[in-house]
C-alpha positions as CSV (number, residue, x, y, z in Angstrom):
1,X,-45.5,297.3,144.6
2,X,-44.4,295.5,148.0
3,X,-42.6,296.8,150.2
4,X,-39.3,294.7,151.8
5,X,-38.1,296.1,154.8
6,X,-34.9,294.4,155.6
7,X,-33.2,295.3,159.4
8,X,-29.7,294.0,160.4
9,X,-27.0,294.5,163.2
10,X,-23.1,293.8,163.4
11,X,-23.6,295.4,159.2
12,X,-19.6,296.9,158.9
13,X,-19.7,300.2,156.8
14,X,-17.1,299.2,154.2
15,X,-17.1,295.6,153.7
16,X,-18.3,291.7,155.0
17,X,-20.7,289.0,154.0
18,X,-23.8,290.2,155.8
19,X,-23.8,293.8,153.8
20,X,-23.0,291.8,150.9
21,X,-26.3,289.3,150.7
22,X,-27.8,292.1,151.8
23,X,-27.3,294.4,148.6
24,X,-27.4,291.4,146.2
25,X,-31.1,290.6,148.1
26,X,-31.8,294.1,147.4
27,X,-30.9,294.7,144.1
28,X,-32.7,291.0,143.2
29,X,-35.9,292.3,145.0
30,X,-35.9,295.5,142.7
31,X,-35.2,293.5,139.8
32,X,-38.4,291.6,140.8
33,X,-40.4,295.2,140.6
34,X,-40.6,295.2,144.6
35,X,-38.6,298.4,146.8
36,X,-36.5,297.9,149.6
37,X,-35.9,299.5,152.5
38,X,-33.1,298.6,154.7
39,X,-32.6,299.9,158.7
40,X,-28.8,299.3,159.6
41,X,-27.3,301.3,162.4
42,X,-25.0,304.1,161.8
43,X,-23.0,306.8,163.6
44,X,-26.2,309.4,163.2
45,X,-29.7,309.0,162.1
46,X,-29.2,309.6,157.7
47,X,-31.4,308.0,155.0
48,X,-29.7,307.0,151.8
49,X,-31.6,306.8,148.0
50,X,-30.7,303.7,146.6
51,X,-32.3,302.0,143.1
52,X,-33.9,299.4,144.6
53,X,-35.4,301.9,147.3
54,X,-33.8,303.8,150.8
55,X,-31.0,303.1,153.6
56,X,-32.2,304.1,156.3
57,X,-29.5,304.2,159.0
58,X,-30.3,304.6,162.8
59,X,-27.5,306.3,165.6
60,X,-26.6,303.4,167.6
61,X,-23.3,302.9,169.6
62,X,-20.5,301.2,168.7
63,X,-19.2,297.5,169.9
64,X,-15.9,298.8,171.4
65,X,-13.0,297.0,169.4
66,X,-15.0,295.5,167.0
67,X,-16.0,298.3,164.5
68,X,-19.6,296.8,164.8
69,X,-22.4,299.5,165.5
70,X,-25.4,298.1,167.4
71,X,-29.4,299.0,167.1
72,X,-29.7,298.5,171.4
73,X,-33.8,299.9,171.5
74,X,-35.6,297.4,170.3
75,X,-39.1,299.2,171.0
76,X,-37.6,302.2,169.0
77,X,-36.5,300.1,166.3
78,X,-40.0,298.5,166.4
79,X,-41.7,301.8,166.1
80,X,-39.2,303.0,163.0
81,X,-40.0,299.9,161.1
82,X,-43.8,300.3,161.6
83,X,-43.2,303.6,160.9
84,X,-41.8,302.2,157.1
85,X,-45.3,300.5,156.3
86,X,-43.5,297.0,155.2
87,X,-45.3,294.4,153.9
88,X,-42.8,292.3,154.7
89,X,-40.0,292.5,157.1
90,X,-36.8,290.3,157.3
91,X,-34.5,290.5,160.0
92,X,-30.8,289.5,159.5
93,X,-29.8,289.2,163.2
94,X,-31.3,286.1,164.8
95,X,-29.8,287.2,168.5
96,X,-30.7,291.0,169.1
97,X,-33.2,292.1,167.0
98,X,-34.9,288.6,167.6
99,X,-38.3,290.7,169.7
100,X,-38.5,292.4,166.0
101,X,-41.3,290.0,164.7
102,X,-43.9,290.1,166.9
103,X,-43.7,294.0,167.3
104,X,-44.6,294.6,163.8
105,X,-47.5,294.0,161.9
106,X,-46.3,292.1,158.4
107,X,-45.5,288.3,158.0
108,X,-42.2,288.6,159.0
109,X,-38.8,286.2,158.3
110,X,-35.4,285.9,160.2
111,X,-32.4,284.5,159.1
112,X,-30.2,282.7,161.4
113,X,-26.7,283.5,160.2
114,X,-25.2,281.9,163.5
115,X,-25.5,278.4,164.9
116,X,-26.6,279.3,168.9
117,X,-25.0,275.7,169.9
118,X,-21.5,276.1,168.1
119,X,-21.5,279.7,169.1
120,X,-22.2,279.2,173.0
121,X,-19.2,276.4,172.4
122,X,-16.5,278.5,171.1
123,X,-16.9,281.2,174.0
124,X,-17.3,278.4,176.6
125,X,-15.5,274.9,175.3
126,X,-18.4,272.2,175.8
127,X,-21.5,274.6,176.8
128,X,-23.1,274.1,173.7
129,X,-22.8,270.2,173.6
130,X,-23.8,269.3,177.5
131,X,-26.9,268.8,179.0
132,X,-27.7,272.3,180.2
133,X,-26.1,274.0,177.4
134,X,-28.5,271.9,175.0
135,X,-31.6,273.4,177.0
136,X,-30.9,276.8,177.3
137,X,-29.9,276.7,173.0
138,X,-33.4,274.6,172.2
139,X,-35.5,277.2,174.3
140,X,-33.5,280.1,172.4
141,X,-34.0,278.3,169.1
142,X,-37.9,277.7,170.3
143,X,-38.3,281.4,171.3
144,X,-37.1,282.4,167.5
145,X,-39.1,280.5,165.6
146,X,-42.0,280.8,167.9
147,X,-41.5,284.9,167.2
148,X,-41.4,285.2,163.2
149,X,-43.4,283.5,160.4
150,X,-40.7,282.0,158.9
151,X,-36.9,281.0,159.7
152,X,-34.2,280.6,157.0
153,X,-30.8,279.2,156.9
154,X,-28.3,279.4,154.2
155,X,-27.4,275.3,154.8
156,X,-28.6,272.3,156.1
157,X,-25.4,272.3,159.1
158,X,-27.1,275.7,160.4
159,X,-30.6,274.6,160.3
160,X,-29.8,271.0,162.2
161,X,-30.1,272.6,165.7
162,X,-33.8,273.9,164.6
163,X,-34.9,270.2,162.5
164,X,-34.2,268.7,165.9
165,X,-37.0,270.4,167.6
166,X,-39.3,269.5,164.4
167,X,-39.4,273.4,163.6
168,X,-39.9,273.9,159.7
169,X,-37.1,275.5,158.4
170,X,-36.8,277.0,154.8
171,X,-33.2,276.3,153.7
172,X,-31.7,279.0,151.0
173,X,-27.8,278.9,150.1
174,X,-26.2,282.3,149.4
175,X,-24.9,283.3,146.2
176,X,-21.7,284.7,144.3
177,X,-21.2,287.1,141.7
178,X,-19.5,284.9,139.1
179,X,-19.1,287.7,136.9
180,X,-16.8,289.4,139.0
181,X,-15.3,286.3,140.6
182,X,-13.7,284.5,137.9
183,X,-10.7,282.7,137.3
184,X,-9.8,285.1,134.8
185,X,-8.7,287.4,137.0
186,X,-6.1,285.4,138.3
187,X,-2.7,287.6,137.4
188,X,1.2,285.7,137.1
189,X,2.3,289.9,138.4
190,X,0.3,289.7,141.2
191,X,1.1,286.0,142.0
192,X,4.9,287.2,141.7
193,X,4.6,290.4,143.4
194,X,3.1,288.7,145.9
195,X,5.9,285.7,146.7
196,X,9.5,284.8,146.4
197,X,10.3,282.5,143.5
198,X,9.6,279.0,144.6
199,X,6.5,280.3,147.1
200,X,3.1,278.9,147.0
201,X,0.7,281.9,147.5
202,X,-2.1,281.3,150.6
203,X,-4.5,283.6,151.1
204,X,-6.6,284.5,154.3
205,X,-9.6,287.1,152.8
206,X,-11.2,287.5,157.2
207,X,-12.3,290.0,159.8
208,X,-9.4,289.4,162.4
209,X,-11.4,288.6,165.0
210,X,-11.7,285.5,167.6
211,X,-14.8,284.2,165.8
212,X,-13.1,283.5,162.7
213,X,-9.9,281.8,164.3
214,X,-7.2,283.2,162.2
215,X,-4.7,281.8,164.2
216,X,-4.8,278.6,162.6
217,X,-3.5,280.5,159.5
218,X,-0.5,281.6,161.1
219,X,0.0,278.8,162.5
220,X,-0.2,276.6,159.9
221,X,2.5,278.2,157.7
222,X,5.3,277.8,160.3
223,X,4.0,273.9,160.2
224,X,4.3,274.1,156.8
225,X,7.7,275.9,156.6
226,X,8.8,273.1,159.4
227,X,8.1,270.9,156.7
228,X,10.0,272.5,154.4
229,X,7.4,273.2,152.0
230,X,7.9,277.2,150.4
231,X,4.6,279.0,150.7
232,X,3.8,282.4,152.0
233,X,0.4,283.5,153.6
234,X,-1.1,286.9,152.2
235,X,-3.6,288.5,154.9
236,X,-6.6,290.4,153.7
237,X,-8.5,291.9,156.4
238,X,-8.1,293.7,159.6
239,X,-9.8,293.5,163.1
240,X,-9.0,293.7,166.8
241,X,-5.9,290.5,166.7
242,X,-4.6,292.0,163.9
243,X,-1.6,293.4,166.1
244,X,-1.6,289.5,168.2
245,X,-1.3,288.0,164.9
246,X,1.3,290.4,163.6
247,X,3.8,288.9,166.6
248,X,2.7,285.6,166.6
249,X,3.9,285.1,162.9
250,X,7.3,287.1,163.4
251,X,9.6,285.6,161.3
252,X,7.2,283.7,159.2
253,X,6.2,284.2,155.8
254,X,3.0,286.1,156.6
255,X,2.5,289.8,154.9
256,X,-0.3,292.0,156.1
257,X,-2.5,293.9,153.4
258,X,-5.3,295.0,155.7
259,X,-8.7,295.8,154.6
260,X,-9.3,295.5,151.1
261,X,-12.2,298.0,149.8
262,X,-12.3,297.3,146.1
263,X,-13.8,294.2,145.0
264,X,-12.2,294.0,141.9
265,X,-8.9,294.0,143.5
266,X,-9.9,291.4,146.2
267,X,-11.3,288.9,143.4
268,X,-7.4,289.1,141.3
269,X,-6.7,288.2,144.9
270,X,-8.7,285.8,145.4
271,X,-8.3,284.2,141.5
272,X,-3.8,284.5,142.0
273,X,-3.5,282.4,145.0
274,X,-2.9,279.1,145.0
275,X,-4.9,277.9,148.0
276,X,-7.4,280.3,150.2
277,X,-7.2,279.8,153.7
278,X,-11.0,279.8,156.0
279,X,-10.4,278.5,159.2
280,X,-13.5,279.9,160.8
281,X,-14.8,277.2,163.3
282,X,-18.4,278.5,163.2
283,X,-19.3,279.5,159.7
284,X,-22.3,279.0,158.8
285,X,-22.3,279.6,155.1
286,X,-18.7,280.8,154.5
287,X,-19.4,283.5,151.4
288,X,-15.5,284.6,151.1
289,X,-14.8,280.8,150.5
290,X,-17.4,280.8,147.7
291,X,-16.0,283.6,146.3
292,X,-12.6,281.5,146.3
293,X,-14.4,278.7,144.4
294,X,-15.8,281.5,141.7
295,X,-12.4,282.7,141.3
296,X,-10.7,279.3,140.4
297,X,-9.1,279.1,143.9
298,X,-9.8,275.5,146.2
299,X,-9.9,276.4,149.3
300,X,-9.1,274.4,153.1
301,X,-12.0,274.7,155.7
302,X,-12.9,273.9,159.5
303,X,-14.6,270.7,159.4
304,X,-16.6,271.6,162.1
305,X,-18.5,274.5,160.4
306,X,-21.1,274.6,157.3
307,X,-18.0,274.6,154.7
308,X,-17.5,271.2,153.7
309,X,-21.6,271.4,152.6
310,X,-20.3,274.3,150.3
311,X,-16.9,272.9,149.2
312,X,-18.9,269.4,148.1
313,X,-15.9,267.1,146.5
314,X,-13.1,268.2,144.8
315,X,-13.3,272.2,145.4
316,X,-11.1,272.0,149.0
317,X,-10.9,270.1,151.9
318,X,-12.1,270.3,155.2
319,X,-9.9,269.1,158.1
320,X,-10.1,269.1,161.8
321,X,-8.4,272.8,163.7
322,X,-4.9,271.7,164.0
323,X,-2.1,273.5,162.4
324,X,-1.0,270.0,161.5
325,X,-4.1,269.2,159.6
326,X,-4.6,272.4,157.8
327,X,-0.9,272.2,156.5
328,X,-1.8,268.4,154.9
329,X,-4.4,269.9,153.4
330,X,-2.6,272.7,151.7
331,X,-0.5,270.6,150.7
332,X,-2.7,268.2,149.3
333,X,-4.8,270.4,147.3
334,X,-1.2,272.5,145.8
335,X,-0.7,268.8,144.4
336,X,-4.1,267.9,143.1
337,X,-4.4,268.8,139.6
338,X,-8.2,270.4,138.6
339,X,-8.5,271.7,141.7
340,X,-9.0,274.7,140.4
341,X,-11.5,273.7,137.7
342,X,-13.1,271.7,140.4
343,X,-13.6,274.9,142.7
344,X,-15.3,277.2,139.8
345,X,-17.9,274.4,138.7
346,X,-18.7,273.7,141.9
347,X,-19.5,277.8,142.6
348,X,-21.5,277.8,139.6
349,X,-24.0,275.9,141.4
350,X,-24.7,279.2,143.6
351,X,-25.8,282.1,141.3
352,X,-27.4,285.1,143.4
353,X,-30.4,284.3,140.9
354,X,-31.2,281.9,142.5
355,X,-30.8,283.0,146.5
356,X,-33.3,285.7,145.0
357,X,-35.7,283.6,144.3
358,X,-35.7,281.3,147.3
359,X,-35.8,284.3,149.6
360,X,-38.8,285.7,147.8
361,X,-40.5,282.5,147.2
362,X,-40.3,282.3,151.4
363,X,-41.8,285.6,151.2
364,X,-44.4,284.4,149.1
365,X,-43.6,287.0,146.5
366,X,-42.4,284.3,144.1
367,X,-44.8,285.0,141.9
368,X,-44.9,288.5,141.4
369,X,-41.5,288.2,140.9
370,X,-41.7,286.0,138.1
371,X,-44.3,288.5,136.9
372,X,-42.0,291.3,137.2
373,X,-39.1,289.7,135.5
């Protein structure tokens, strides 16, 4: 049996994409007849049974106002993971736990779940793009690859800034559960309970935080209601702008759910509204707008992020970050009949099967998997 040791940061206990690919990884790798082992940090040092193999959570502090938890010793973490015995170790945090690969002794694989150049952009307008900016991100990028056996990214917009340097990148998209995202979930009661009669039901399914510009949202609806058009903007997630957000769409059709813990209740979500909402400007694979598609739902994107290589044709749209721009879109897509049919083939094309089986075949475990199975 081979041991997988997967390690992550920025994991949130209840919910988000990263613990998400994580478990479905997990689960797909025990399927396959290998165990798992994940190191996540946590409030104390615990280890968790799972079916697939152990959590093993590490004390590390907390990101104030973020609800993030950081592993901050990387020789530490080094030692635990040796510690573990992997044969292989995959690291989900291409920033700081990127020392992880050469202090261990197991072919080794990190996934870059953020774009360094877009991300270095959004904190400081134009550093990623100019001449200095470019340097400093291509030695980062150098560094990381340099550091691990193999690099993956979940689309071809987040590997771009590695294929420029002539680095081999493996390229394996995400996956949804199309079981439980479906369009039949969609509920007329929840759709109503949700509106006034007339209203178009948008739905924002984000962590309220500055990364994933939910802003645009908010403002887009009081475009939209400038216009005339009767739509109202469901919010599910919380985060440090929540109470920013709350006064910025005063008087707006905007209602405030919070954190949604069941997935069953988040996919009827997902599946009842008429358009879903992702204006994150640095996605780099964009999971809660997949499970949109899965649930029958097209969905308006940031143009600049991976998105629009996800939506394909005919699931969404993805428009430049204007209000003005994001409310075409909407309504666009309220008046493009098979949307929604459009949105559920096109998810279908991303089964977790099959992000199972790139990731291993990257391991070079593709055939014991098969074996397994």
């Amino acid at each position: 049996m081979t041991r997988v040791v997967q390690v992550a940061n920025f994991v949130t206990p209840r919910s988000g994409g990263l613990r998400t690919a994580l478990r479905h990884l997990a689960e797909g790798y025990g399927r396959a007849g290998h165990e798992v082992v994940q190191v996540l940090p946590g409030a104390a040092d615990a280890v968790h049974e799972a079916p697939w193999g152990r959590v093993v959570h590490v004390a590390a502090p907390e990101v104030p106002g973020t609800g993030y938890r950081v592993l901050t010793r990387p020789r530490a973490l080094a030692r635990t993971v040796r510690a573990l015995d992997p044969d292989r170790v995959e690291v989900h945090d291409r920033l700081t736990l990127r020392a992880l690969g050469r202090r261990v002794d197991a072919p080794s694989l990190v996934v870059s779940h953020e774009r360094l150049d877009v991300l270095l952009g959004q904190w400081s307008p134009g550093a990623g793009s100019s001449p200095a900016g470019r340097a400093l991100v291509d030695r980062s990028n150098a560094r990381l690859a340099d550091g691990f056996d193999s690099v993956v990214c979940t689309t071809r917009w987040a590997a771009e800034e590695f294929t420029r340097l002539g680095r081999p990148v493996h390229r394996v998209p995400l996956g949804v559960d199309l079981a439980r995202f479906t369009p039949d979930a969609r509920s007329q009661a929840v759709h109503d309970a949700l509106t006034r009669p007339g209203e178009a039901l948008l739905l924002m399914a984000t962590r309220l935080s500055r990364e994933k510009a939910p802003e645009l949202a908010v403002d887009a609806v009081a475009a939209l209601v400038a216009r005339g058009v009767r739509v109202r903007l469901v919010v599910a997630g919380d985060g440090p702008m929540r109470a920013a957000l709350r006064r910025r769409s005063a008087g707006l059709p905007v209602s405030w759910l919070g954190h949604v813990a069941a997935r069953d209740r988040l996919a009827e979500l997902l599946a009842s509204a008429d358009v879903v909402l992702a204006p994150g400007p640095v996605e780099t694979f964009g999971l809660a707008a997949l499970e949109a598609l899965a649930s029958g739902t097209p969905v308006v994107a940031r143009a600049s992020s991976a998105l629009p290589e996800v939506l394909g044709q005919g699931a969404g749209l993805a428009v430049d970050g204007t209000p003005a721009a994001v409310a075409d879109a909407v309504a666009a897509l309220l008046a493009r009949p098979g949307a929604r049919a459009a949105a559920r083939a096109r998810a279908e094309r991303y089964p977790w099967s099959a992000t199972v089986e790139g990731f291993l075949a990257v391991h070079r475990l593709h055939a014991a998997a098969r074996v397994a199975a």
